[in-house]
C-alpha positions in Angstrom: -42.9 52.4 43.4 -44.9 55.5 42.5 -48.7 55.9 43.1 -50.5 59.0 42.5 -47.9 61.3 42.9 -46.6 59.8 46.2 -43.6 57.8 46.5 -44.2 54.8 48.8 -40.8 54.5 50.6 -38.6 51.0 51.7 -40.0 49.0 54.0 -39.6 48.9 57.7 -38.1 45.9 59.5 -39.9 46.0 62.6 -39.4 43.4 65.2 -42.9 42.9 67.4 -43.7 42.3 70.6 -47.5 42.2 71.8 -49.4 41.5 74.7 -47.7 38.7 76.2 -44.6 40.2 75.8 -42.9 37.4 74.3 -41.1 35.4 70.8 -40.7 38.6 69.6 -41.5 38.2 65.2 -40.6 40.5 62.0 -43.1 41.9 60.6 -43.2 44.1 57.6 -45.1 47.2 57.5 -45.1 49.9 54.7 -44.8 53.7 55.4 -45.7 55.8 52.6 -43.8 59.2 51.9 -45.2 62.4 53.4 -44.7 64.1 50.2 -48.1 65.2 48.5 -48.4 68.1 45.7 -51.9 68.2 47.2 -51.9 68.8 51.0 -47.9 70.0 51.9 -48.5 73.2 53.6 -45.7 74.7 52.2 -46.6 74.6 48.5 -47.2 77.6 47.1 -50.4 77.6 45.3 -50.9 78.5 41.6 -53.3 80.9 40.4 -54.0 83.3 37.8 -52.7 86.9 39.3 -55.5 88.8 37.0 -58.6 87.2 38.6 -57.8 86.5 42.1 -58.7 88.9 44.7 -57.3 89.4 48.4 -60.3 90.5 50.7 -59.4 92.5 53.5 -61.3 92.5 57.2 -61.1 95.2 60.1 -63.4 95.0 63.4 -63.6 98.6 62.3 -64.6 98.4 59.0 -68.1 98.1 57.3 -70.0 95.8 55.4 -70.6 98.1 53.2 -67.3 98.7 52.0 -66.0 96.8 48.5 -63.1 95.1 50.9 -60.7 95.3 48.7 -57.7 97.5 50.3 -57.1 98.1 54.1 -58.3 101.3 53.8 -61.9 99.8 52.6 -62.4 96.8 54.6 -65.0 94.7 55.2 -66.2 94.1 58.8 -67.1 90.9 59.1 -65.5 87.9 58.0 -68.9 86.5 56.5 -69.0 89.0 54.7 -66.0 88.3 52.4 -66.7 84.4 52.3 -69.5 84.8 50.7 -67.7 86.5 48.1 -64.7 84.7 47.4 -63.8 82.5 44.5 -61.1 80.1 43.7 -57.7 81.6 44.2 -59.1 84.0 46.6 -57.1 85.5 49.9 -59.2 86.9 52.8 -56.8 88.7 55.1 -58.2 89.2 59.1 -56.9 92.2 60.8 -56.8 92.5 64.3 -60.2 92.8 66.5 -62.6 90.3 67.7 -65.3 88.8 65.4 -67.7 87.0 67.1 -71.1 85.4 65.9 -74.1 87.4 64.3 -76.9 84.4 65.2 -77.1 83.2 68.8 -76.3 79.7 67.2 -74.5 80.5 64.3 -70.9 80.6 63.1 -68.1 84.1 63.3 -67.6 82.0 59.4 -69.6 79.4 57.1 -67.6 78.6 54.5 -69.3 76.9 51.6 -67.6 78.2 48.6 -64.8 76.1 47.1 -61.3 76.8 45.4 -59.7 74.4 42.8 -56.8 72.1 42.6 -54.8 75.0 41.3 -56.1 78.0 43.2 -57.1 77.8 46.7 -58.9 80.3 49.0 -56.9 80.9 51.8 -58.4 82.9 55.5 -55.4 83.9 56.9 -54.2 86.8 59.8 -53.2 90.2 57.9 -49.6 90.1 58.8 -48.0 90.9 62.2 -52.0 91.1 63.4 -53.5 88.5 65.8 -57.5 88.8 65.2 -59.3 86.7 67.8 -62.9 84.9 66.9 -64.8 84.4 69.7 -68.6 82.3 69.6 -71.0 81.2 71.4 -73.2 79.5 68.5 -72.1 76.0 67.4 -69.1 76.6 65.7 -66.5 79.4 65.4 -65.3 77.9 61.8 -67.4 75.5 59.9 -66.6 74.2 56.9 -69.6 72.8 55.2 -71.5 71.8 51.4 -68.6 69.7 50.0 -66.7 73.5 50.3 -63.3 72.3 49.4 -59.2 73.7 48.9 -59.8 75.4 52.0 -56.8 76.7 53.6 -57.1 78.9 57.6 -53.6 79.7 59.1 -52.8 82.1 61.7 -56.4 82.7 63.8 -57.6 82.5 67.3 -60.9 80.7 67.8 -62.4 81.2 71.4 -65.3 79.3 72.5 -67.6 79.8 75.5 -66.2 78.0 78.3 -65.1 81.1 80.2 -69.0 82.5 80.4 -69.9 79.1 81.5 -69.6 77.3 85.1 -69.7 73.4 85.7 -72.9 73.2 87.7 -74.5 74.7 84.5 -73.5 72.3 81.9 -74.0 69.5 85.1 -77.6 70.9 84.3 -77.1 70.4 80.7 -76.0 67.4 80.0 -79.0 65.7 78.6 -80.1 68.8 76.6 -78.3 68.1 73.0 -79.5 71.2 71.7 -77.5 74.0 73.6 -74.7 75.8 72.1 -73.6 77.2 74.6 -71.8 74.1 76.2 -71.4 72.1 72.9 -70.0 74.4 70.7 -67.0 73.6 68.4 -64.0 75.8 67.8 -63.2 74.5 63.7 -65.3 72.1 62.5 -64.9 70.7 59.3 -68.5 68.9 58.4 -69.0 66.1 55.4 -72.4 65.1 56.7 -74.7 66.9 54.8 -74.8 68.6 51.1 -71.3 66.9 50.0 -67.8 66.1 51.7 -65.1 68.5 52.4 -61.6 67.7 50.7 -58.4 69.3 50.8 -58.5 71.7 53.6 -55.7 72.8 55.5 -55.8 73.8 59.3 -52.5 75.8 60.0 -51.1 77.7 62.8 -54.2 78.5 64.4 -54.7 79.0 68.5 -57.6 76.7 69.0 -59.0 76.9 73.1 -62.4 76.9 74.9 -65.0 75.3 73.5 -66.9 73.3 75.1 -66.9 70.7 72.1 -64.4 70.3 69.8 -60.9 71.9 69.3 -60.4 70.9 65.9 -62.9 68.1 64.4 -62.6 67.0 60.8 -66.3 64.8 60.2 -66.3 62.3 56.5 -63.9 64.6 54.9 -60.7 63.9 53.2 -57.4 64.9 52.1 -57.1 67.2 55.3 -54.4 68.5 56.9 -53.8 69.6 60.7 -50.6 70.9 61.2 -49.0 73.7 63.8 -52.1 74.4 65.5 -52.2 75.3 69.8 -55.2 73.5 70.4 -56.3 73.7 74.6 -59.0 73.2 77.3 -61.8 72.2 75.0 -64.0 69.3 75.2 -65.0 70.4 78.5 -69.0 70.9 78.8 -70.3 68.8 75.3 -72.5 65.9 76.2 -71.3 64.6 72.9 -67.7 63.0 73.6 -65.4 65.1 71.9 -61.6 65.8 71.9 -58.7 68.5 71.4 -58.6 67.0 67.5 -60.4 64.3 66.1 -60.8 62.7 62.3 -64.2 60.3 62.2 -65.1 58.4 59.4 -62.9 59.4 56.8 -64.3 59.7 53.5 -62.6 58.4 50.1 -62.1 61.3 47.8 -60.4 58.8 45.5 -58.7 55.3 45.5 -55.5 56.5 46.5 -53.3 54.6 49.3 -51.0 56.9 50.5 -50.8 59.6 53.1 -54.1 61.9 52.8 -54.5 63.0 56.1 -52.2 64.5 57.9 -51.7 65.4 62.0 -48.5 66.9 62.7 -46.6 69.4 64.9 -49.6 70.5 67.0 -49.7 70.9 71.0 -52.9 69.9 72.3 -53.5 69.9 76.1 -56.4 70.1 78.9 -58.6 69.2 77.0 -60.8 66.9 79.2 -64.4 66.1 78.9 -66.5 66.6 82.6 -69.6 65.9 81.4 -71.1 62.3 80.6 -71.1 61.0 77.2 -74.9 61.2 76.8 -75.0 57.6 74.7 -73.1 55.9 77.7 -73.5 58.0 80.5 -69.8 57.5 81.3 -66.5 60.1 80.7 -64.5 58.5 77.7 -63.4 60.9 75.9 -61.6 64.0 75.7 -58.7 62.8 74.2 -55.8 65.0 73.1 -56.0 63.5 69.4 -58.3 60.4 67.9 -58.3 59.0 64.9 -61.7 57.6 64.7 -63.8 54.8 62.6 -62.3 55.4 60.0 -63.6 52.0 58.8 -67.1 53.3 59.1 -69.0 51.2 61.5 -71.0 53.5 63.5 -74.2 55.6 62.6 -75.3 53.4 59.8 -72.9 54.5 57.5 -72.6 53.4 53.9 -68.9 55.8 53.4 -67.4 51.7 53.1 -63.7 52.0 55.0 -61.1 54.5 54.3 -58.3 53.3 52.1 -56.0 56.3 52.2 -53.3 56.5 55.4 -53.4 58.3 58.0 -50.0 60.2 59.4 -49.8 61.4 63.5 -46.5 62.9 63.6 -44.6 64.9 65.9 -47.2 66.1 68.0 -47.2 66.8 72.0 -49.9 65.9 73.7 -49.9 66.3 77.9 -52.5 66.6 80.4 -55.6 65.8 78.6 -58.8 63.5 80.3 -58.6 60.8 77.6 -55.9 59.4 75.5 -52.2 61.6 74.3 -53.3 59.6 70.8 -55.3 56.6 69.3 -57.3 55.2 67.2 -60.4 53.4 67.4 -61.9 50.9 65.0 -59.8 53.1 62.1 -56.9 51.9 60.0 -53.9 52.3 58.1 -52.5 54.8 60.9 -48.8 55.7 61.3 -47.9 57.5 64.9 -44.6 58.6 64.7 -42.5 61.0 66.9 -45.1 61.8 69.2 -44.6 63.1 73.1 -47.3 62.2 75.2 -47.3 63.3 78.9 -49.3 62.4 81.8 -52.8 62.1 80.1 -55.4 60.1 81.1 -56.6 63.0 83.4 -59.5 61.9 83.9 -60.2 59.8 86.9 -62.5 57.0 84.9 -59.6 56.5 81.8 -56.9 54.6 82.4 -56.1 53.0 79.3 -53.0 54.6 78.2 -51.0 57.6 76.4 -51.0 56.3 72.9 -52.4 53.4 71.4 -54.7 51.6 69.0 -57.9 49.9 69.5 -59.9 47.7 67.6 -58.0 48.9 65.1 -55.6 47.1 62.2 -52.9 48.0 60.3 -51.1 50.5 62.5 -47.7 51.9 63.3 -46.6 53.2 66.8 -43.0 54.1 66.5 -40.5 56.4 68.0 -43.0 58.1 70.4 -42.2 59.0 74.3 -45.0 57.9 76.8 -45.5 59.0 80.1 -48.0 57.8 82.3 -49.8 58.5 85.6 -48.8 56.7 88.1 -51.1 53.5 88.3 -52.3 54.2 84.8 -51.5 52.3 81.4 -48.9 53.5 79.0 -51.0 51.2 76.6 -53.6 49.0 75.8 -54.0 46.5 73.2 -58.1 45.7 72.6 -58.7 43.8 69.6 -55.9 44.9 67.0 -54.5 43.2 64.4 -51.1 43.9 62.6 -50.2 46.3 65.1 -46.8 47.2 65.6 -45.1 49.1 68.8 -41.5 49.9 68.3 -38.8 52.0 69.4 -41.1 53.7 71.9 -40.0 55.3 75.6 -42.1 54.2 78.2 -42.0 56.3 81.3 -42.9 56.5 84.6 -45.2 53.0 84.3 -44.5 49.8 83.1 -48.5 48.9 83.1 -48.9 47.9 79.6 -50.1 45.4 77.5 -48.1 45.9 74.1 -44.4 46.2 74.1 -42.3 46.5 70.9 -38.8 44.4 70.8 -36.9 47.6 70.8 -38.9 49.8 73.4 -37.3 51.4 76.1 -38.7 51.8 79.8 -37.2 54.3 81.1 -37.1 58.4 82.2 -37.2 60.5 79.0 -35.3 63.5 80.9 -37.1 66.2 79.5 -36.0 69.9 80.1 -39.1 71.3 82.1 -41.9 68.9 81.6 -44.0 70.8 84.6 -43.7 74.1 82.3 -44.6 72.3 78.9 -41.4 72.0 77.9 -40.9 68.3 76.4 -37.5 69.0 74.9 -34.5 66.2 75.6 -31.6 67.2 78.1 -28.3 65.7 77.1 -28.3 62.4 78.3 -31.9 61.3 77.2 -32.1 57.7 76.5 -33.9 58.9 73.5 -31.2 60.7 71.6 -29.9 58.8 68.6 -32.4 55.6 69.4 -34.7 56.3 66.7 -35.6 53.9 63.9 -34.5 56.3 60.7 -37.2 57.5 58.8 -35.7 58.7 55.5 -38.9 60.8 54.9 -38.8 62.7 58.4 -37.1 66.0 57.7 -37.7 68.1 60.9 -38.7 67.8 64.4 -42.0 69.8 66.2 -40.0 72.7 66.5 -38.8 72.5 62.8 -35.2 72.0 63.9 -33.5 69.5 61.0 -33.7 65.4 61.7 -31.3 63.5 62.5 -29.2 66.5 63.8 -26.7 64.0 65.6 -25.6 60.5 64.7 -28.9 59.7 64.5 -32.9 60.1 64.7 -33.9 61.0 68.4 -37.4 59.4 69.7 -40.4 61.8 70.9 -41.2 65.0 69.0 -38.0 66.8 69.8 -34.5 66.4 68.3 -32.2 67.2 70.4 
């Protein structure tokens, strides 16, 4: 059936096997489409040619300039946000635009595009400009500021200027940028929810908080991004990229946020979750309350789904993936290697917990030795399937049709999760009719059938 513009595909057969590992049962689970006129990054989007503008920015160029061809541009990036409208482009040159405030942002976005004409941030072609902070966040999105689109940008945090023994000394001080900054930060807490922003293609590394955090927003999508060694020095818990408390934008059921083909690694968090005093997070990607228990919230729990798909995550101190206390989840086609870096987290490479109503299918896990694969805390109608499990059998969820067994990647060491020719997972994937391409973009199936992990081979 159709709802909204999405097209809710058959159902999957999946037979279940859950902590105790026996009488295995069918359940039925539905996977909706990943087709969406509202949040596929490759739409083109419609605008009226006659009163859009493209804004142009140059380290070398001047405020004072109308920004409006490459021979006048602006300097600062801020500069030309505050200016744009719906339909808008703001091309970055090359350079590196870093924060005017000691706490503020290199860009505050608050103004919105439409439905039909967003304002897109995006690297002037062939150039590579870095934004480097020290101030809270190197992107935030904020005041319900919504059809938001930033592809192709480097944000750098502060973790280079930075040693441990100083945020050691930090980590009951709350108020210090400079250890708890974020590198994107999309932020529905105050003066309205952002909806319908795209993060695309971006290189995402060293801040001490958050890679890539999207906070009560909705219809967001997270795709292609290089997202590394943040989480490091933030008292607050954060991860490489994490959704919390999704907000409703409407009643719809389907897919509305998206996670997909984006490697996220080292990130690892070495100071104390100042709420707990214990390391817990630092996970390579979390989906998180998205049923809206914590913090006194009255956002009532997210309806829409939630799609994790062929992602890698390796080497980060919490979790490759999971969600906690959230909902209506599908990880597909994920690789996760060798997380749980840090010494207190065991609990596994992907997984849900306290969680209902989620899918974990045709992903590759590989643990440390003497650590879980997964665990299995309080769920309800979840379903592991067709999953690798490598390198541990520690677990306590195993689907009917998961394999233990070595992946045989190509060059794991060297980040290079791709399947050699005689990988258990090559043509042991339950199909997924809506699953067109792998991580790398390559065409699924490309064989006689769907290959497990984020790779085709």
């Amino acid at each position: 059936m159709a709802t909204n513009g999405f097209s809710l595909i058959a159902t999957l057969l999946l037979p279940s096997l859950v902590s105790s590992m026996v009488n295995p049962e069918r359940i039925t689970t539905s996977l909706s489409d990943t087709v969406s006129q509202v949040v596929n990054s490759n739409q083109a989007t419609l605008y009226s040619q006659a009163t859009s503008k493209t804004y142009y920015v140059s380290a070398s160029g001047s405020d004072s300039n109308n920004g409006l061809s490459v021979n006048s541009p602006f300097k600062t990036i801020q500069k030309a946000a505050n200016l744009t409208n719906p339909g808008d482009t703001v091309l970055i040159m090359n350079g590196v635009y870093t924060n005017a405030s000691p706490v503020g942002e290199v860009i505050k976005i608050t103004r919105s595009g439409t439905a039909s004409a967003w304002i897109t941030y995006k690297a002037y072609p062939g150039h590579f400009p870095k934004l480097k902070h020290n101030g809270w966040n190197g992107i935030l999105i904020q005041n319900g500021a919504s059809y938001i689109e930033i592809n192709g940008l480097e944000v750098i945090g502060n973790n280079d200027n930075i040693t441990l023994s100083y945020a050691i000394s930090q980590k009951s001080n709350t108020s210090n940028p400079l250890t708890s900054g974020n590198c994107i930060s999309i932020d529905g807490r105050r003066n309205g929810h952002p909806h319908h922003i795209r993060i695309l293609n971006n290189k995402v590394h060293r801040c001490g908080g958050a890679g890539i955090s999207a906070i009560q927003t909705d219809y967001v999508t997270i795709e292609g991004n290089e997202v590394f060694n943040n989480a490091w020095y933030s008292p607050f818990g954060t991860s490489g990229i994490s959704l919390y408390q999704n907000w409703r934008f409407d009643n719809h059921t389907g897919y509305k946020m998206y996670v997909r083909k984006n490697k996220v690694y080292n990130n690892r968090q070495y100071i104390p979750w100042i709420y707990t005093g214990k390391i817990e997070d630092g996970n390579g990607i979390i989906i998180d309350d998205s049923k809206n228990t914590q913090n006194n919230s009255t956002l009532g729990v997210y309806t829409g789904r939630t799609l994790v798909e062929n992602n890698i995550t390796y080497n980060n101190g919490g979790s490759g993936i999971h969600t906690y206390r959230s909902q209506y989840v599908d990880i597909l086609h994920n690789t996760a290697y060798l997380n749980n870096q840090s010494p207190d987290i065991k609990h596994g490479q992907i997984f849900a917990n306290y969680s209902s109503d989620v899918n974990i299918v045709n992903n590759i896990l590989y643990a440390p030795a003497n650590k879980y694969i997964n665990i299995n805390a309080q769920n309800t109608r979840v379903t592991y399937n067709y999953n690798i499990y490598g390198n541990s059998t520690l677990m306590e969820a195993k689907g009917y049709n998961d394999i233990i067994a070595d992946p045989k990647f190509v060059n794991p060491s060297q980040g290079d999760f791709r399947l050699q020719q005689t990988s258990p997972a090559i043509n042991k994937a339950y199909p997924s009719a809506s699953l067109k391409t792998d991580y790398a973009g390559k065409a699924r199936p490309s064989g006689g059938g769907y290959d497990i992990g984020a790779y085709e081979y």
